[in-house]
Every structure is written in structure tokens, then in C-alpha cells.
FIVEX-400888 format. One record per residue (C-alpha): z, y, x. Coordinates in pm, whole numbers, plus 50000, padded with zeros to 5 digits. Layout:
! FIVEX-400888
ZYX ...
***
This chain:
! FIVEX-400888
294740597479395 296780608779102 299490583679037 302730594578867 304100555378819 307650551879037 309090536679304 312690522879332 314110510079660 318630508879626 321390503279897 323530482479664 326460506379630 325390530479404 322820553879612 318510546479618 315330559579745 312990569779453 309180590079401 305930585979265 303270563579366 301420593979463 303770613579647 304040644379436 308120648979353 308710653879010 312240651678906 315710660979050 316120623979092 313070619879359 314670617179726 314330597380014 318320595380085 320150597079773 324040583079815 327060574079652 329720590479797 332280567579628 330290538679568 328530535779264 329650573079174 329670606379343 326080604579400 324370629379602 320870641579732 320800645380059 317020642380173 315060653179860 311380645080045 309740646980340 306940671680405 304410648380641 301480661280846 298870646081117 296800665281403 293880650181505 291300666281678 289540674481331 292410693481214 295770692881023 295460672080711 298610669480461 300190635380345 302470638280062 302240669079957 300510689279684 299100715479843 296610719380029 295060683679965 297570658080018 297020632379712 294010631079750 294180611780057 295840586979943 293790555679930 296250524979869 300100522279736 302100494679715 305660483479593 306070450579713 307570446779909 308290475879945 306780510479919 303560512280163 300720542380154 297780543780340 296410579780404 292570583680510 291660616080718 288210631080691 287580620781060 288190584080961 291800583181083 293510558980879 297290563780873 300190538180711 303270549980602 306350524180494 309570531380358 312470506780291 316130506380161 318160474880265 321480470780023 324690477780178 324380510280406 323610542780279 320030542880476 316420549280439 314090537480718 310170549780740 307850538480947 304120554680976 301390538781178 297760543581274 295590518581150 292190535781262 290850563281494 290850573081824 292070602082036 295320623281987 297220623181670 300320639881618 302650635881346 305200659381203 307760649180996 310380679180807 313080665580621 313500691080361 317370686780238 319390691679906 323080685079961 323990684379562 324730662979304 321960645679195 321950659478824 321730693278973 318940714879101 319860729279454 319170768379534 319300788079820 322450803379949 324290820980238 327000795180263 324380763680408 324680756980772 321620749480929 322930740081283 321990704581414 324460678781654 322180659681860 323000630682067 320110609282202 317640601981945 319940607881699 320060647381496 323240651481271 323550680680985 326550692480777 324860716980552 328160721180360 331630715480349 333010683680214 329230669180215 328680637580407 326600639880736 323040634780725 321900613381024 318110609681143 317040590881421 313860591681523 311500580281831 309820614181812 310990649381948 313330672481692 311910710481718 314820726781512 313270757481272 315530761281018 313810780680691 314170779780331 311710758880118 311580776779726 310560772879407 309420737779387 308720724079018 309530692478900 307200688678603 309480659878468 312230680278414 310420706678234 309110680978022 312730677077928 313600714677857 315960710678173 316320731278508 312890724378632 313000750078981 314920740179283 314500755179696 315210730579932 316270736180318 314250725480619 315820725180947 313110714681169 310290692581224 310040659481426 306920655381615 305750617581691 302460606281946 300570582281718 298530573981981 301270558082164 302680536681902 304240538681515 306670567581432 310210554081359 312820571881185 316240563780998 318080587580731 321740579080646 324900592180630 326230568880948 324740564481337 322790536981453 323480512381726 320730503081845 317290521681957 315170535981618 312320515381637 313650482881709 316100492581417 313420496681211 311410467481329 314130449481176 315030461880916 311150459680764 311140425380915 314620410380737 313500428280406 309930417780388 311100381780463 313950381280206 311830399579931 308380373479952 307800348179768 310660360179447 308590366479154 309010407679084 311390405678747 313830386578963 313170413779246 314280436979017 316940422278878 319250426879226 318600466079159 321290468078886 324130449679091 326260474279265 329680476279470 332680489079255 335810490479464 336390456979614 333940439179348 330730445979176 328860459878856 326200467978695 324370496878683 322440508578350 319270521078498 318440546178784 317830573478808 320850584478578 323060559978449 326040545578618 327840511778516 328200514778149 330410488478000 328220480877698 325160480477946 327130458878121 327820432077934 324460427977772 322890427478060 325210398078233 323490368678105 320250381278200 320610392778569 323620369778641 323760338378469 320030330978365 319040336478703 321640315878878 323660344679048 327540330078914 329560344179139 328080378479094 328880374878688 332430359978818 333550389979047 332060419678760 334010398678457 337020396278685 337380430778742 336170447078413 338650424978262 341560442778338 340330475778211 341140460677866 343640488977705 344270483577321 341650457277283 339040483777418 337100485277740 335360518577836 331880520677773 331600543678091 333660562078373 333550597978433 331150599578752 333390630978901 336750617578870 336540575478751 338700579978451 337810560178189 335890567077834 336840547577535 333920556577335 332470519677259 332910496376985 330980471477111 331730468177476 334670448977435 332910424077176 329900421277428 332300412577688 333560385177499 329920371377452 329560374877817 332800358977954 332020330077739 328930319877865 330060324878175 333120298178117 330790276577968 329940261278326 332210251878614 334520275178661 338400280478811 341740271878604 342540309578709 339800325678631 339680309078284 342740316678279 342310353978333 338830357878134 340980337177836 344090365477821 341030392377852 338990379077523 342290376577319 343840411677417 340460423477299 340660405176983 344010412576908 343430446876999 340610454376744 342370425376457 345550453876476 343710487476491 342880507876808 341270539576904 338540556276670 339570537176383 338370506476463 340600480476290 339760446876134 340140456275760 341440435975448 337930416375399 338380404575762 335490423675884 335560451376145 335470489776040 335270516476259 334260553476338 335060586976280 333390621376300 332230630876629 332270600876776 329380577576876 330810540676890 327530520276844 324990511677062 322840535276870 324710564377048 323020600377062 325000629577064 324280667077107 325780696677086 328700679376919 326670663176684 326140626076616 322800615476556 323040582976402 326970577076354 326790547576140 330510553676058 331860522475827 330970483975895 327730480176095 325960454176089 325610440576465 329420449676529 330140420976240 328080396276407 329970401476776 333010401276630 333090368976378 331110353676711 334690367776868 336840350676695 335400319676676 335430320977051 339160331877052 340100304076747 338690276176982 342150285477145 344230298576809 344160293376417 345250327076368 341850341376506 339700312476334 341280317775979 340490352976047 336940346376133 336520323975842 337820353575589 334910380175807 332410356575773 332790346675347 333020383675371 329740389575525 327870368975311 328830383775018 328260420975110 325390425775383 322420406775202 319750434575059 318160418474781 315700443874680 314370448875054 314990410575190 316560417775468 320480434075576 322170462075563 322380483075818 325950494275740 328520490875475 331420512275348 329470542275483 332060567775626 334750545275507 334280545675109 334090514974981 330860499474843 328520521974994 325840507175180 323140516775405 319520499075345 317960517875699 315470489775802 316840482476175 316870460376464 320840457476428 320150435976185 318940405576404 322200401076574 323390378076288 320470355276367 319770361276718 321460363777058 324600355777026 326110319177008 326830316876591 324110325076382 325710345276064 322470342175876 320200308875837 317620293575645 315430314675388 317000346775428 317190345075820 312910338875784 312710368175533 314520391675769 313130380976077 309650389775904 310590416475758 311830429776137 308360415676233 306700435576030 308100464876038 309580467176374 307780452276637 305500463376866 304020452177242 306940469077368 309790455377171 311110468076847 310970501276713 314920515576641 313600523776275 311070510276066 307980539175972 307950552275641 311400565975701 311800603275640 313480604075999 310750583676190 309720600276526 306560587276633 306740600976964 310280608777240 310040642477397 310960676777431 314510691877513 317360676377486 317690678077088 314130667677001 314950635977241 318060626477103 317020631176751 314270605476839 316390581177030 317070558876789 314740568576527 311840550676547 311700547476946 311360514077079 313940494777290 312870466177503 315690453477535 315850446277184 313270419877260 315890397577388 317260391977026 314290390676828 312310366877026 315440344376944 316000347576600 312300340576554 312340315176776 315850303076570 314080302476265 311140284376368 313590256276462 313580261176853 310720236076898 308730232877197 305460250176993 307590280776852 308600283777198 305500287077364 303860306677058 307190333277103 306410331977474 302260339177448 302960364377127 305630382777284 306980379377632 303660383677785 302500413977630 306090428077695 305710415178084 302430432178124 304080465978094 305810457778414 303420483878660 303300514178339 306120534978501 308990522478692 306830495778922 308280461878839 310530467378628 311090473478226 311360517378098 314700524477883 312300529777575 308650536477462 306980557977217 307000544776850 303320544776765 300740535777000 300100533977277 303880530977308 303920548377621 306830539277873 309330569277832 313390576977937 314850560678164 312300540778415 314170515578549 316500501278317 319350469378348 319340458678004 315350459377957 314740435778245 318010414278175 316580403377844 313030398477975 314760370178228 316930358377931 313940351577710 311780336678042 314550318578177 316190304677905 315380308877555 311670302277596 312440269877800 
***
């Protein structure tokens, strides 16, 4: 069985369990205990895999592992509930193996049982460890301490100083045999043009009698308290139960919310993002409020709010040290889309009152100028940008150099911020005047005549009357989405199918319509091949979420548009839901066909959108 398709199990703060389907480790990401040592950041790799064998009386036969034939005897995986494997031995022995991740402890618990045979079987189990940060590639050294703590069924390592303990329990024996594992490749990262060669450290090998009952074991960074296979029992038992019967889009919606301080967030995606504040905020109304989950939207909009610093809120935090990056225009103005829909239902006098003084420091932040030169100019509309600096959502950057800077007025920023101030003018006429002036202003200078559709930015690096006719998605925030549409009749239709055309695919819409001399057909390579395709041509599910609506918008919002949108565009998008990360929406896809899943596997704003359009635009 060759299966490269992932698996994502999280602990809620930060930290997850992640591999492929058919057990062969291919990125720095893969582990069995990954954690956040200051939950969501500081993440670590503790227990990169597991190296799994079984004696029988026919032999030694490999589960997980490349060599000599371990993939191949795989016969069954499964996600759902949660990760489950079934191995087959020549001599019929027919081995289970279950893994499972229960939010709010840092802890991995596996379980592997015999389903068929007869006679001895003994199974060995060697944690093979990392101790880095999970971006990194580990390598062997002098410094790593090998030397295990044991106490009961419970075997504690400190491989290095500073490093959080890594705690197995186990119903088995621990034979400690500390050696150096090398030169493993992770074929995913090389498809990157990153570090692709890492050694990891085995200490020893737990031995469990098959014969006499499943093999039980717990990795964390914390002790037990109660025997390992009743833990375990239990723990399978609470999270099969709480997982069945929730249809898998809503399953993997929970993934994204994570513990920040005393509150929560949102995480971008796994395996590499943290809680982006743009990512955030887009991604709200999906997870949160279109599935029901208010008090989760309540305590993330709570705290986010009073990061607000000159109208700005970062669009990340620095995962080594928390400080803040203002590098977003459009966080802010998405958080202002957010909090509103969240006030729009029941809600406290002092939490409106708090979200309220949050949307107008934001707008009269951004009205009086702030960082990057973003500034609400004389035609009321927003400019912004500078070299250097990507403020967009369309926000690749290497080696210094912005990719797609869109430096000026763009397009989508317009729409969130006149749909900004006529949030904030519900409350003052200083912000609805102002909103009135953006949006005559707007009308007059966005339409593309020649092309029937608008532009993608205007006053290109600040000069006046310069516009940029890119065919985009950006474009369909001024219909779509958001809670004013800028654009209506005729010309909405003509740019919706001109998006249609152009844009769309199964997957969602391409970043950049073909034809253009800067249209990658396909994401890959290193680093600068990647983020030269980014947002050039490669599609972005998430995306979806606004196009489906304006086309919907334009169509009326009748019951048949509805169901048309739904058949022509959610399903095909929903079907893509076991490509690559297993139940859940990629990042991005290829621009040409087959649009092949690609970045980021498991992404918050791709499967926030999906819910959107399911749970509430397409109702």
C-alpha cells in the first residue's frame, strides 16, 4: 500500500500528531508527539515516529517502515475517527494499530491489537526522538543525553537542556539501547529545495506479549495517573464517542481552535502556520459562527481586540518570542467584518461595548494614517504600501523581494473598508460621510470598461491614475462576502462571469486568470519558484467562499441559484476532501488540471468557507 494522503490528530493548544496514510514519514512536520511549549507557539518535535515490529513464529515482519517491506502490509487505513491501520503478516497474523490525540494535554496514545493468528507474537515498539523545533531538521550530536528515569510503567527522557520531558507509559517491558538513527529523507522537503536529511535518536525498544492482550502506550510531556491501558481504554473510548455521528468538515473545523494565554485562536493550517490575524478573522464566521460555536468567536474577538495599536492588528506573532508583526492591511478590516457578525446576535452590553471601541480605534486608526502608509486618502478611499512590504492577502516574499506588492488602492481592501465604515457610521456621521465620499469614489475609478470587470489596483505605487487591469479574484469582494455589496446589477453579472470564466476551477479560483505573461500552471520547486507561483495563477479554496456568493448575489439569492451554486460548486469542491490532508480542505491547488492539492494540507480558512457556503449562504 502506497498512500502518501495525511493524517491530522491536535491537542488543542498548539501541538498535533501528523503522517501519511501509509506510514512512510515524509516531512519535518511528521511526528507522533509534536508540542507547544507555550501554547500555540514554541512548538517542538519530540517523538518524530515510531519504528514498529512483530515476532511471530514465521519471522520478524516490519509495520511502518520502509525498509525491508513495511507498506506493503498495510491492508486498511482509516481517519475517522481517528487514525486506525491494519497490518497483515504472511502467516495470516492480522495486527491493528490506533492512534489518538484528545485536545487539551500534550499526549499521544497508541494502541495495537491482534485481530488474527495464533501462537506467540511479540511486539517492539522504538520511539525514535527529535527534541527540535519543528521547522528544523535534527542531527546527531555529543551533547544528547540518552539516559532514561523510570518509575513503574512509566520511562522519562531529557535529551537536552531546557527541552520538556518526554513521558511513555507503556504495558510492555522498556529494554533501554540507546543508538543513533541517520540519514532519513523526507522526500517532501526535498520537493521544496529545503533540508531534506535528518538522524533521529532511539533509546530503546518496548517489547509487548500480543498474545496476552493489546499493547498500550502514552507519549506526552506529563505522567499519567492511572494504569496505561485503562488510560488508553479511555481515552479511545471518550474520543470515538464524541467524534461519531459529526459530519467530517465540522470534525475538522475544531482543528483550527487553539488555547492562546487565558483565551483562544485560530490557527492557519498545520503543519506550519500559527494564528495569523488575517487567517483569523476570515476564518471566524466559518468555524465559529456558521457552525454554532459563539462563545468560541466571543473569547478569540475579545482578546485579539486589544492588540489594536494605531488602527492595526498584527497579522502574526513571532513564534520564538510573541512580539507582534504589523505587516497586514487587511487584518484589522477583516476583524471588523468578523466582530460584526458576531454582534449581530445576542450578545453582552460589555462585550459590545468592548468589540464597539475595537472597530472604531481601527477605523480611526487607518481614516488618520498608520504604519506602511496606509491612510484613508483625499477621495475617501484607502491607500497603502510601500517597498518591501507585503500588506495584502496576496503576500509572497523572498529574499527581500515582494512578489505581488500591489502597492496603491487595491481592490478588496476598498470593499472591507467602505463595509467598515458603514459598520462604524451605524454609531457616528463622521465615519458614514466618510464612507459615502469612498464609495462615489469607487464607482467612478475601479470599473474596467474595456475588460468588464475591476481593477485590480489603482494609483499603482502611489501615482495617481494608474491602474492595474490583472484579472483577479480580489475583485469579487465588492460583490461577495462581505455585508454591502459595492457593485450590483449588470456590471456585478459581467464580473462575476468574467471571474467565472476565467478563474474558476473544481478547486476554487485560480489567483490569476491564464493568458497572463506571469501565469504558473503548476506550484513547486524551492522556495522562489513557489512563491513566484503563489499567487499567480494557483488556486485558493478559500476563495470559494466569496465567489459562490457573489454568483449566488447576482442570481438574486433564490432558492434555484442556491441549489444550482450548491450542485455546480460546493460539491465538486467537497469531494476533494480525502486528496491530501484527510477531511479537510489543502492551502492551494495547481492551476491547470488536475489541480492537484498542494501547500499547506490542512488549512483554517479553506474549510471555514466550505461551512460558510454549506451552512449559510447555500441555505
Amino acid at each position: 500500500m502506497t498512500d502518501p494522503r495525511e493524517w491530522l490528530e491536535t491537542d488543542g493548544l498548539g501541538g498535533f500528531a501528523m503522517g501519511t496514510a501509509d506510514g512512510i514519514r515524509t516531512r519535518r512536520y511528521h511526528a507522533i508527539l509534536l508540542v507547544a511549549t507555550h501554547p500555540p507557539e514554541g512548538r517542538m518535535v519530540l517523538v518524530a515516529d515510531l519504528e514498529v515490529n512483530v515476532e511471530t513464529a514465521a519471522g520478524r515482519f516490519y509495520g511502518d517502515v520502509v525498509h525491508p517491506d513495511g507498506a506493503s502490509r498495510i491492508t486498511s487505513f482509516t481517519y475517522q475517527p481517528y487514525p486506525r491501520w491494519e497490518w497483515t503478516l504472511p502467516d495470516g497474523t492480522r495486527i491493528a494499530g490506533e492512534l489518538v490525540v484528545v485536545p487539551g494535554t500534550p499526549r499521544t496514545a497508541l494502541r495495537w491489537t491482534r485481530l488474527a493468528g495464533t501462537g506467540a507474537a511479540t511486539l517492539s515498539v522504538q520511539p525514535l526522538l527529535a527534541c527540535r523545533d519543528y521547522h528544523s531538521t535534527h542531527h546527531e550530536n555529543a551533547s544528547c543525553q540518552f539516559t532514561p528515569v523510570r518509575d513503574g510503567d512509566a520511562v522519562t527522557w531529557h535529551p537536552y537542556s531546557g527541552n520538556p520531558d518526554i513521558v511513555a507509559h507503556a504495558n510492555g517491558t522498556y529494554h533501554h539501547a540507546p543508538d543513533w538513527y541517520r540519514n532519513f529523507t523526507l522526500s517532501a522537503e526535498a520537493e521544496r529545495g529545503l533540508d531534506a536529511v535528518e538522524d533521529l535518536m532511539s533509546p530503546g525498544t518496548f517489547q509487548f506479549d500480543l498474545a496476552a492482550g493489546p499493547a498500550a502506550m502514552t507519549l506526552s510531556t506529563v505522567h499519567n495517573t492511572q494504569p496505561t491501558a485503562a488510560l488508553v481504554d479511555e481515552l479511545f473510548a471518550t474520543e470515538r464517542k464524541r467524534r461519531t455521528g459529526i459530519p467530517p468538515l465540522l470534525r475538522a473545523a475544531s482543528a483550527y481552535i487553539a488555547a492562546r494565554g487565558a483565551g483562544l485562536t485560530i490557527m492557519a493550517g498545520y503543519p506550519w502556520f500559527a494564528d495569523w490575524g488575517r487567517d483569523t478573522f476570515i476564518s471566524l464566521r466559518g468555524l465559529c459562527l456558521a457552525t454554532g460555536h459563539r462563545a468560541i468567536a466571543q473569547q478569540i474577538l475579545l482578546g485579539w481586540s486589544t492588540a489594536v495599536d494605531g488602527g492595526m492588528l498584527p497579522n502574526r506573532f513571532d513564534e520564538t518570542d510573541a512580539n507582534p508583526e504589523f505587516n497586514s492591511v487587511d487584518a484589522a478590516l477583516w476583524f471588523v467584518i468578523a466582530a460584526d457578525a458576531y454582534l449581530a446576535g445576542d450578545t453582552t452590553a460589555a462585550d459590545r461595548l468592548v468589540l464597539e471601541a475595537a472597530i472604531e480605534k481601527i477605523v480611526a486608526g487607518y481614516a488618520a494614517g498608520t504604519r506602511h502608509r496606509i491612510h484613508a486618502d483625499e477621495d475617501g478611499l484607502i491607500a497603502c504600501g510601500e517597498p518591501g512590504v507585503q500588506l495584502t492577502w496576496m503576500d509572497a516574499k523572498v529574499n527581500g523581494e515582494v512578489i505581488t506588492p500591489r502597492i496603491g488602492k487595491p481592490v478588496e481592501i476598498q470593499a472591507l473598508w467602505i463595509n467598515a465604515l458603514a459598520i462604524a457610521g451605524r454609531r457616528s456621521a463622521q465615519w458614514r460621510h466618510l464612507g459615502e465620499r469612498a464609495r462615489t469614489s469607487f464607482d467612478a475609478r475601479f470599473w474596467d470598461t474595456e475588460h468588464h470587470q475591476l481593477y485590480d489596483v489603482v494609483d499603482c505605487d502611489h501615482v495617481a491614475g494608474t491602474v492595474d487591469a490583472t484579472c483577479r479574484p480580489n475583485q469579487l469582494f465588492a460583490i461577495g462576502s462581505l455585508p454591502i455589496a459595492l457593485v450590483t446589477g449588470d456590471r456585478a453579472r459581467m464580473i462575476v462571469d468574467t471571474c467565472e470564466r476565467q478563474l474558476w476551477t473544481p478547486a476554487g479560483p485560480r489567483s490569476l486568470a491564464p493568458g497572463d505573461p506571469r501565469y504558473v500552471p503548476h506550484y513547486g520547486g524551492g522556495p522562489l519558484e513557489r512563491d513566484r507561483a503563489y499567487h499567480n495563477g494557483t488556486v485558493w479554496p478559500w476563495l470559494a467562499g466569496v465567489f459562490v456568493d457573489a454568483w449566488v448575489r447576482v442570481r438574486g439569492n433564490t432558492a434555484e441559484a442556491k441549489a444550482t451554486a450548491r450542485r455546480q460548486f460546493l460539491d465538486p469542491l467537497l469531494a476533494r476532501l480525502e486528496l491530501a490532508g484527510l477531511g479537510h480542505l489543502s492551502e492551494i491547488c495547481d492551476a491547470d488540471p488536475p489541480h492537484t492539492p498542494v501547500g499547506c494540507p490542512f488549512q483554517a480558512w479553506s474549510v471555514a468557507e466550505a461551512l460558510r457556503l454549506d451552512l449559510e449562504i447555500l441555505r
